[in-house]
C-alpha positions in Angstrom: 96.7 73.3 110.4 96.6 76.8 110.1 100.1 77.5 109.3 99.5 81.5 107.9 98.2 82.0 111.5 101.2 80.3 113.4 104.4 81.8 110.9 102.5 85.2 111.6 102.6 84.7 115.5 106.0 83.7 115.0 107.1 86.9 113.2 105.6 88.7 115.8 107.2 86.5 118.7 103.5 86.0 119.8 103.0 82.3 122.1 99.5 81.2 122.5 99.2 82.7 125.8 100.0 86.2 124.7 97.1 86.4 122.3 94.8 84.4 124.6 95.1 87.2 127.2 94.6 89.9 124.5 91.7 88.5 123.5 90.4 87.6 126.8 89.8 83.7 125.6 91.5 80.4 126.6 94.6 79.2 125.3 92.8 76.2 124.4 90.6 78.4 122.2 94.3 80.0 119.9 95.5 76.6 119.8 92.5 75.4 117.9 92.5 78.0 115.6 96.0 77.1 115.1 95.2 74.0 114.4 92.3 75.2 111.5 89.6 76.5 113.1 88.4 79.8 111.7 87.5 82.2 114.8 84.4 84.4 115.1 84.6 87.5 113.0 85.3 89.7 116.1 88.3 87.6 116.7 89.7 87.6 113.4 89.2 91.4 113.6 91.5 91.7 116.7 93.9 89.1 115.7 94.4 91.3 112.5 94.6 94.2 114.1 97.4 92.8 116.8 99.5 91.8 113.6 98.7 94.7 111.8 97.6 92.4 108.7 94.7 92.3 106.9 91.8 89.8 108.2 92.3 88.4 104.5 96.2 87.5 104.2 95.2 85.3 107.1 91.6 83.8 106.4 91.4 84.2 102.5 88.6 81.9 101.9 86.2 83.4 104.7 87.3 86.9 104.5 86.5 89.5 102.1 89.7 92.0 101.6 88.9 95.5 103.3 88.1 98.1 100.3 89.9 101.7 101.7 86.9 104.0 102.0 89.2 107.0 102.7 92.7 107.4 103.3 91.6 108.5 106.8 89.8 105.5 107.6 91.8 103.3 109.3 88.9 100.9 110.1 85.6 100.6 111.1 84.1 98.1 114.2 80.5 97.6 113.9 80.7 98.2 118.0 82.7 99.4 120.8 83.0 96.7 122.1 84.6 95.1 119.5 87.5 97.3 119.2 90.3 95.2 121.1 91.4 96.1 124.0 95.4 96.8 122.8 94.1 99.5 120.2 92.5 101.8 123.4 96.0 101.3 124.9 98.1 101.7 121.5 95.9 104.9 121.1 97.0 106.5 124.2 100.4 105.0 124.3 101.0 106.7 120.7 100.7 110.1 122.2 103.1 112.2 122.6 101.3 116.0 122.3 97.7 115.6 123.4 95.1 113.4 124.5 91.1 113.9 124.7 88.3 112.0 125.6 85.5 112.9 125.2 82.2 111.3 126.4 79.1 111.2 129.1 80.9 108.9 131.4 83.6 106.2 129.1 83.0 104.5 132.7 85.0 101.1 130.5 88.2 102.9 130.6 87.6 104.9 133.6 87.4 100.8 135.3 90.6 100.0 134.4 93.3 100.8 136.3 95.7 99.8 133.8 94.3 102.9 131.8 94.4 105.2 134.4 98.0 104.7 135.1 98.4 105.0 131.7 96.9 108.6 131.1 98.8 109.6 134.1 102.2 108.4 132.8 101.9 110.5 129.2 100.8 113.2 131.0 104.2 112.9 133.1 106.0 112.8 130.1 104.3 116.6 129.0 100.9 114.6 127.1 98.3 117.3 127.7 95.3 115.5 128.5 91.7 116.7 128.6 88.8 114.3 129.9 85.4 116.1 129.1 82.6 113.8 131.0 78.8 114.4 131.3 77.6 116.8 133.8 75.5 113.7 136.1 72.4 116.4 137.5 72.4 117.9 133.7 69.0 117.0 131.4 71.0 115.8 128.4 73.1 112.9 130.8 69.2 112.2 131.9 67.9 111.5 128.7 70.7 109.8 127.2 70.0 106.9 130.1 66.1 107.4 128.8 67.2 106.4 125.1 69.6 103.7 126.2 67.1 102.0 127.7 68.8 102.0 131.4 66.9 105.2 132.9 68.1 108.3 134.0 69.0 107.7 137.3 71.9 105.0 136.1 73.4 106.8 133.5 73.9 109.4 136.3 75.3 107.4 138.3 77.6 105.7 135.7 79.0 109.5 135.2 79.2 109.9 139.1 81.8 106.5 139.4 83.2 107.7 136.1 83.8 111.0 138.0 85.5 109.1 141.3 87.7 106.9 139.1 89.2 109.8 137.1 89.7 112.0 139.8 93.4 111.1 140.7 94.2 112.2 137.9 93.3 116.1 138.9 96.2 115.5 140.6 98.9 114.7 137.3 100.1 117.8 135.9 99.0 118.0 132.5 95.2 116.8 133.2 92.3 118.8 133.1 88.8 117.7 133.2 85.7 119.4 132.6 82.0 118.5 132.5 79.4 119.1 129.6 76.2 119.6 129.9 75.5 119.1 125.9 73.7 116.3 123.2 76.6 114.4 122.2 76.4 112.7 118.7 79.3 111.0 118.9 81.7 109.8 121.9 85.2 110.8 120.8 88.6 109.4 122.3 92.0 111.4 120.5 95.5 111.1 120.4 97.8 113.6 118.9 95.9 112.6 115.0 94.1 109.6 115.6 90.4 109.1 116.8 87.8 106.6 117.9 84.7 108.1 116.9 81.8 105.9 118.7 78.8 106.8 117.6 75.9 107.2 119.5 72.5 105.7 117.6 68.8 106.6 119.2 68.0 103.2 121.8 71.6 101.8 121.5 73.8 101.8 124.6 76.9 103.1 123.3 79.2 100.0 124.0 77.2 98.2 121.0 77.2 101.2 118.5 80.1 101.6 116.3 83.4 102.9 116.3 84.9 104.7 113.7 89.3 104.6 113.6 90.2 107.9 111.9 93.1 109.5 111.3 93.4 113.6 110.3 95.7 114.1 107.3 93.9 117.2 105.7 92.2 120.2 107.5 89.1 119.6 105.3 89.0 115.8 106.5 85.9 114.8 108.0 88.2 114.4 111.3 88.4 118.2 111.2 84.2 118.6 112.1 84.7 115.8 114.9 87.7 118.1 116.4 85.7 121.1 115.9 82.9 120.0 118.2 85.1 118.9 120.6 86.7 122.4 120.7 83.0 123.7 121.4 82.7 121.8 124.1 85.5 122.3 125.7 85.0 126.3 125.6 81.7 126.1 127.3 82.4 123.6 129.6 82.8 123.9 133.6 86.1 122.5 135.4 85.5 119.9 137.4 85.5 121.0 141.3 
């Protein structure tokens, strides 16, 4: 019996369900980790992160306490797809200045709806929002779908339903969104003075490259070069028409 796991649910008035749906698993799956199981390391990692505790306070003998890198490093996910769902929402929902994304297509959030309405509520609330996707006829979205291994012609066409699904939002005051034609290094999703930084790794779709959780404190932070090129690009970019 895991009883660390189930008084730390309880503090956070959690029921098997809840965190079954936030980690897309069965309920049957929580109530056997409940009952001692030890999860798969990406599990353990979201269940943390929902009860903002340490993967160690509540599997001590399998996990190794996380050493603080920087005091801007909030954590690190050794993919994108690894990075629970309620931290892309917590993100956004945090905002309350800005928000940017920054990518060739982030066709994963562009997918869900629940997102969408979600972008276009902070923007109603004054969030300024800029969406900055790939330019789909450019060379740079073509060879990205080269090194990914999925061809130029579907990355293209991942930026063109990208495109379709984030239009509506043209039509919230407060978005703007431009296309890029340039290399990106790095996929970057910010609010107000947090980021996502996935980065992008030569043959590795982007979904199983990591993400890096920062947050700017200092202007000299390495946070501060990641905001910097999005700046760039933003500047040379074309609005979308």
């Amino acid at each position: 019996m895991s009883d660390t796991l189930r008084h730390a649910l309880a503090r956070a008035r959690l029921g098997t369900v809840d965190v079954a749906a936030a980690l897309e698993v069965d309920p049957k799956t929580v109530d056997r980790w409940l009952k001692g199981r030890v999860p798969y390391p990406r599990h353990r990692w979201a269940l943390a992160d929902i009860l903002q505790l340490d993967e160690s306070d509540l599997w001590p003998d399998v996990a190794q306490p996380r050493r603080t890198i920087s005091h801007e490093v909030k954590a690190v996910y050794p993919h994108r797809w690894a990075v629970p769902q309620n931290i892309w929402r917590r993100l956004f929902q945090g905002a309350s200045r800005e928000i940017d994304i920054l990518t060739y297509s982030s066709l994963f959030l562009a997918e869900d709806t629940g997102m969408i309405r979600l972008l276009a509520s902070r923007a109603e609330v004054g969030v300024k929002i800029r969406i900055l996707l790939g330019d789909p006829d450019c060379p740079e979205v073509a060879a990205r779908g080269v090194e990914e291994g999925i061809g130029a012609d579907v990355m293209a066409a991942r930026v063109r339903n990208a495109l379709m699904l984030y239009r509506p939002l043209q039509e919230v005051d407060g978005v703007e969104i431009r296309l890029h034609r340039t290399t990106l290094y790095n996929s970057i999703y910010r609010a107000d003075s947090e980021l996502l930084v996935n980065v992008h790794a030569y043959g590795t779709p982007a979904a199983q490259a990591p993400v890096l959780y920062l947050t700017a404190t200092k202007d000299e932070d390495s946070t501060a070069v990641y905001l910097t090129s999005l700046e760039r690009i933003w500047a040379i970019a074309e609005p979308l028409r």
